[in-house]
C-alpha positions in Angstrom: -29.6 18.9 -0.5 -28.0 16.0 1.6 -27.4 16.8 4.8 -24.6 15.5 7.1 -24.3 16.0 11.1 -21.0 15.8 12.7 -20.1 16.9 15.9 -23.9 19.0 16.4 -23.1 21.0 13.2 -25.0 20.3 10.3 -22.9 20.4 6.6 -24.4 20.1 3.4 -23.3 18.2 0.5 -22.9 19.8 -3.0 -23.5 17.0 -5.8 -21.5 13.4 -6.0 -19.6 14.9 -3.1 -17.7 12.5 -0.7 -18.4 12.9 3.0 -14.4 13.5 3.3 -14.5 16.2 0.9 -17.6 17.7 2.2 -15.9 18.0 5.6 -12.7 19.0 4.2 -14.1 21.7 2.4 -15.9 23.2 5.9 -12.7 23.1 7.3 -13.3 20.0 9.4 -10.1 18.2 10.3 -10.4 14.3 10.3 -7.8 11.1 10.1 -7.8 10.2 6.3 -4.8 9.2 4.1 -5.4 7.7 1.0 -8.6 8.9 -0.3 -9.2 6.3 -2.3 -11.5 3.3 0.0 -8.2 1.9 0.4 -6.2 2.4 3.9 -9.4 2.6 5.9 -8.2 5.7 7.9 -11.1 7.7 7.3 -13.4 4.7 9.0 -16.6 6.5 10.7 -19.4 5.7 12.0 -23.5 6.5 10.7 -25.5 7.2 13.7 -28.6 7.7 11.7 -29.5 7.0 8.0 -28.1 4.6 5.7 -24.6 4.2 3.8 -24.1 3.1 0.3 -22.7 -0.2 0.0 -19.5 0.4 -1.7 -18.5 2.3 1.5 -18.1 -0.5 3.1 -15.6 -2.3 0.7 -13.0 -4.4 2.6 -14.2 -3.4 6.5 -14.8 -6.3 8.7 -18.5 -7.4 8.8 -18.8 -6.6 12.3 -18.3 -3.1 11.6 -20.2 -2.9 8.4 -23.5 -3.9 10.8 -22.6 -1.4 12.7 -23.1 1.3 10.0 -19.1 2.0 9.9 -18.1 3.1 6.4 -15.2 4.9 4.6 -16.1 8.7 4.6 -13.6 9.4 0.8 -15.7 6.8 -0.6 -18.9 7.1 0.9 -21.7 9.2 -1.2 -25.1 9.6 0.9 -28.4 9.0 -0.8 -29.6 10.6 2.3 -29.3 12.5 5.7 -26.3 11.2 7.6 -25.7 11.7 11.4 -22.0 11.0 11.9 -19.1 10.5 14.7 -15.9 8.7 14.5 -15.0 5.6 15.6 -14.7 4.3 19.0 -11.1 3.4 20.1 -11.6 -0.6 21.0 -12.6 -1.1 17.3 -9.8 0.3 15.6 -7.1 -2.3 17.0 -4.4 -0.5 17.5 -1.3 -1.5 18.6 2.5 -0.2 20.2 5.3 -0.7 18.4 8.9 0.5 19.1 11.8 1.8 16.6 13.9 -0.6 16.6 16.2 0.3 12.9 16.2 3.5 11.1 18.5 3.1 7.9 18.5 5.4 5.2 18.9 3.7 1.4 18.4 6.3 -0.6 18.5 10.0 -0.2 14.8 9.9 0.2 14.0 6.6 1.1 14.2 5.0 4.6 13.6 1.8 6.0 11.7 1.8 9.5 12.2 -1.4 11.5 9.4 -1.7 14.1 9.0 -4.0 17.1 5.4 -4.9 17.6 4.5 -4.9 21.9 1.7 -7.3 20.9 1.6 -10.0 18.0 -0.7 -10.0 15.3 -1.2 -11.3 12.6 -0.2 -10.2 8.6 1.2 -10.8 5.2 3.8 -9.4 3.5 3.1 -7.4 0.7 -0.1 -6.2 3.0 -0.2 -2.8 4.4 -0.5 -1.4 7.6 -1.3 2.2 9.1 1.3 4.4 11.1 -0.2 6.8 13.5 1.2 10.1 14.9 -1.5 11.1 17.5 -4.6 10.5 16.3 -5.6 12.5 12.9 -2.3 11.9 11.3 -2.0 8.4 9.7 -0.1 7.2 6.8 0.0 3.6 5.0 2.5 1.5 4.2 3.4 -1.6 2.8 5.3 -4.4 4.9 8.1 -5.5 3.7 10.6 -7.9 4.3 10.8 -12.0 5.0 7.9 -13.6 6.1 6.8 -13.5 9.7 9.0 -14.6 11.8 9.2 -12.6 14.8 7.4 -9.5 16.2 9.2 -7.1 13.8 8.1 -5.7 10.9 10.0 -3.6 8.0 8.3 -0.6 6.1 9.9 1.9 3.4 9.1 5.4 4.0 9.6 7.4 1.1 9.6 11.6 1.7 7.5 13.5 0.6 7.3 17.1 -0.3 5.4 19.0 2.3 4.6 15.8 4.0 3.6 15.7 7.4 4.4 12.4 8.2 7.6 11.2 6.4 9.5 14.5 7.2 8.8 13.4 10.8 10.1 10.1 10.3 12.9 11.2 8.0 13.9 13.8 10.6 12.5 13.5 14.2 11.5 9.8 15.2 14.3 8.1 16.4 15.3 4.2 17.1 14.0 4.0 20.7 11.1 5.8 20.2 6.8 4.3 20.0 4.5 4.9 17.6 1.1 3.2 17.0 0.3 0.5 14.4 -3.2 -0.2 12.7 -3.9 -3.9 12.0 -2.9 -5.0 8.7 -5.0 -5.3 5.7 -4.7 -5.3 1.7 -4.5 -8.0 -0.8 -1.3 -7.3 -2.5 0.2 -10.1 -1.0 1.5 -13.4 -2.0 -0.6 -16.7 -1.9 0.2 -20.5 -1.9 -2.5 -21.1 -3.8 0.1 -20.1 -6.6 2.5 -22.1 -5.4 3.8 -23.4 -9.1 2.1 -20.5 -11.0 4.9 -18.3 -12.7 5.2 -14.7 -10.6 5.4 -11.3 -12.7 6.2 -8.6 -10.2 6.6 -4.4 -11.0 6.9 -2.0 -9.0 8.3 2.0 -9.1 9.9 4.0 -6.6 9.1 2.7 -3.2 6.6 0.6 -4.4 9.1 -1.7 -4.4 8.7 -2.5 -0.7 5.3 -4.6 -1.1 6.8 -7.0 -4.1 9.7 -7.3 -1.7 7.5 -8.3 0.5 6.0 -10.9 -1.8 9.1 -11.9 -2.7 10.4 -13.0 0.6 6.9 -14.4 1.6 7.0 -16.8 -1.9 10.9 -17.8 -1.5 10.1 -18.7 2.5 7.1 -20.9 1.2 9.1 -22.9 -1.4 7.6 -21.1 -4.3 8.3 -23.5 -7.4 7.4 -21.1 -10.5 9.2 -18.6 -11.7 9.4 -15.1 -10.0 10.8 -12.2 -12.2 10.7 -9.0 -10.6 11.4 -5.4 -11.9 11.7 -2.6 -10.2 12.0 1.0 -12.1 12.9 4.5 -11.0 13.9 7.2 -13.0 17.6 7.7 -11.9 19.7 5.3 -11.0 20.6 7.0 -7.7 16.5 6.4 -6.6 17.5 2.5 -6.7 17.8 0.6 -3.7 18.6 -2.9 -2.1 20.0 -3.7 -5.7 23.0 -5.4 -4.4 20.8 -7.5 -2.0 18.3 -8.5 -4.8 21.1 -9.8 -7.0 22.4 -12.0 -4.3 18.8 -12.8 -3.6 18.4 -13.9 -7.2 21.6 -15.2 -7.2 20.3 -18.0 -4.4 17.5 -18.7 -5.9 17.3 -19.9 -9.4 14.0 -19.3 -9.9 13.9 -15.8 -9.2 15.1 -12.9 -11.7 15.7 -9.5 -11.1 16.0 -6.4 -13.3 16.5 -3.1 -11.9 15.5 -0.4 -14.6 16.3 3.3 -14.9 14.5 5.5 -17.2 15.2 8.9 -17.0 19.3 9.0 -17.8 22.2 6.4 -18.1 21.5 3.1 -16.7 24.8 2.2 -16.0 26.6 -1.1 -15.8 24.3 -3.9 -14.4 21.5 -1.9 -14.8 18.4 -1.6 -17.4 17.6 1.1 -19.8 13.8 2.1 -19.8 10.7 2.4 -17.9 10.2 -1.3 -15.9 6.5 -1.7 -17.5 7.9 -1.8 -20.7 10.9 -4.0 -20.2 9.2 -6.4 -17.8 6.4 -7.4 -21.0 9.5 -7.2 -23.9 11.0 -9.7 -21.5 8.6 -12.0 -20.3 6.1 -11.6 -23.4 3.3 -14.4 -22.9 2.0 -14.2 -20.0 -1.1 -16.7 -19.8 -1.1 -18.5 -16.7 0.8 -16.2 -14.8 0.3 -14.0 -11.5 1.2 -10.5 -11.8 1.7 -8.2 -9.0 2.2 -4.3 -9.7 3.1 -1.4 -6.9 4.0 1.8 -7.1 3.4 5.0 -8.9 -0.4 5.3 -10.3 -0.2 6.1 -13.6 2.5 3.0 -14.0 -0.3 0.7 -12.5 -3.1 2.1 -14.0 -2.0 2.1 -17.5 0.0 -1.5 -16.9 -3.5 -3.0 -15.5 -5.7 -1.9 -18.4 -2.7 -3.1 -21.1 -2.8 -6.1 -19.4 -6.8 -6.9 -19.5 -6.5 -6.2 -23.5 -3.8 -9.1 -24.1 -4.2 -12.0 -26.4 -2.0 -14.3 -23.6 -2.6 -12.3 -20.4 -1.9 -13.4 -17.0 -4.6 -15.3 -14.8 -4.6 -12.6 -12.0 -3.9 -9.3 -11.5 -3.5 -7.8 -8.0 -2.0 -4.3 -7.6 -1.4 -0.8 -5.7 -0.8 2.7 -6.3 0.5 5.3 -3.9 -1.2 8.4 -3.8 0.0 11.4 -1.9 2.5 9.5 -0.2 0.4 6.5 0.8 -0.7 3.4 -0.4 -4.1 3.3 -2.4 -5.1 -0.4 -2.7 -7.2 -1.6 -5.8 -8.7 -4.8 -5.9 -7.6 -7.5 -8.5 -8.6 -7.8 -12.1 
């Protein structure tokens, strides 16, 4: 059996198991969120032995020759001595609560003030620290860069460690620490002229708000149609500022769609998958951008590979467990 060493205690590895798991299941408490290679909160370091590659999917190269890897994704071949990572590589930086508003009864919108600049997309998502083992990923949302804040959408969750805390205890005034930005669920002006399908569920809709804003601010020229789904109509949010927003632009459409009881006036009937392809139909040539719950992107992303007229590129994200799990592009 594999053997991993963390911490001078030696844990071994049942079959096809992650590192993550491996340590979960001895009770070993680490920082991880997404379990899915994505949010890069689990980063660690091999001491001794070697790393599969895909492990190493989306980390800097700096720290891939360093042996850093992501321990939910990372399956040995071999004996692994461990640690975690050292502080100066994990860029963090301070950032002060500068808005808390609520826009839906489990929704809020955190508005952060970043003590030092750096640099990010949005659409991309960054990681929310509370001490060090707790971390959460979010998308940034909100105009393009402009100053030193950024926006994020916290939705609660259940049992959730992190939102509750945000939802109930951190206050405007108040620091927390910021990881540096990453993801490729963002806009590019590279499709400049290239018509824009975006989807999103819940609070996914905070990335393809994100690339909204971003496309708008660079003079986008194709068309943007963007539908966002949630199965009340109470669970909607920023409607009235996305119909103004589409109002401005002419290129941009927005469809708000509620699936699980009346729509309402101004509002869509049915799940925002199926109404955004009834709508748009032939998509060849276009850009598609999809957020939100999994099984929405999941089973929009493989419908989309099997169309006669699909779009050109595909990049999505799926939250899982209250964070975001980022999937690379079709």
């Amino acid at each position: 059996m594999i053997r991993i060493t963390y911490q001078y205690r030696t844990y071994f590895l049942y079959s096809s198991e992650s590192v993550l798991d491996c340590l979960k299941r001895n009770g070993v408490s680490v920082p991880n969120a997404c379990r899915g290679g994505g949010c890069q909160s689990c980063l660690m370091r091999a001491v001794t032995g070697d790393v599969p590659p895909r492990s190493q999917g989306g980390i800097r190269n700096e720290l891939q020759d360093q042996n850093y890897f992501l321990a939910c994704v990372c399956v040995p071949e071999n004996d692994l001595e461990i640690a975690l990572p050292d502080q100066s590589v994990l860029k963090r930086t301070v950032a002060e609560v500068v808005g808390k508003e609520k826009l839906t009864s489990n929704v809020m919108r955190l508005t952060l003030q970043r003590w030092m600049p750096f640099q990010y997309k949005p659409g991309q998502n960054v990681n929310l620290y509370r001490g060090f083992k707790l971390v959460r990923s979010y998308a940034i949302a909100g105009p393009a860069e402009q100053n030193d804040t950024i926006e994020i959408h916290v939705r609660r969750i259940k049992d959730g460690s992190m939102s509750n805390w945000i939802h109930d205890e951190l206050n405007v005034g108040d620091t927390v620490e910021l990881g540096e930005p990453f993801g490729e669920c963002h806009y590019e002006e590279t499709e400049l002229d290239r018509n824009l399908l975006l989807v999103g569920t819940g609070a996914g809709l905070a990335t393809l708000y994100g690339v909204v804003h971003d496309a708008i601010a660079r003079k986008h020229s194709g068309l943007i149609h963007l539908f966002h789904g949630v199965r009340s109509k109470e669970d909607l949010y920023l409607v009235e500022e996305l119909n103004e927003l589409a109002a401005g632009n002419g290129n941009v459409n927005y469809t708000p769609c509620v699936s699980g009881n009346a729509a309402g006036e101004g509002l869509t009937a049915g799940r925002a998958s199926v109404v955004a392809l009834e709508q748009v139909g032939d998509l060849s040539g276009w850009s598609v951008y999809l957020s939100g719950h999994p099984d929405m992107v999941s089973e929009m992303g493989l419908l989309l590979k099997t169309m006669d007229h699909g779009p050109e590129k595909v990049r999505f994200e799926s939250f899982f467990r209250g964070s975001n799990q980022i999937e690379t592009a079709l």
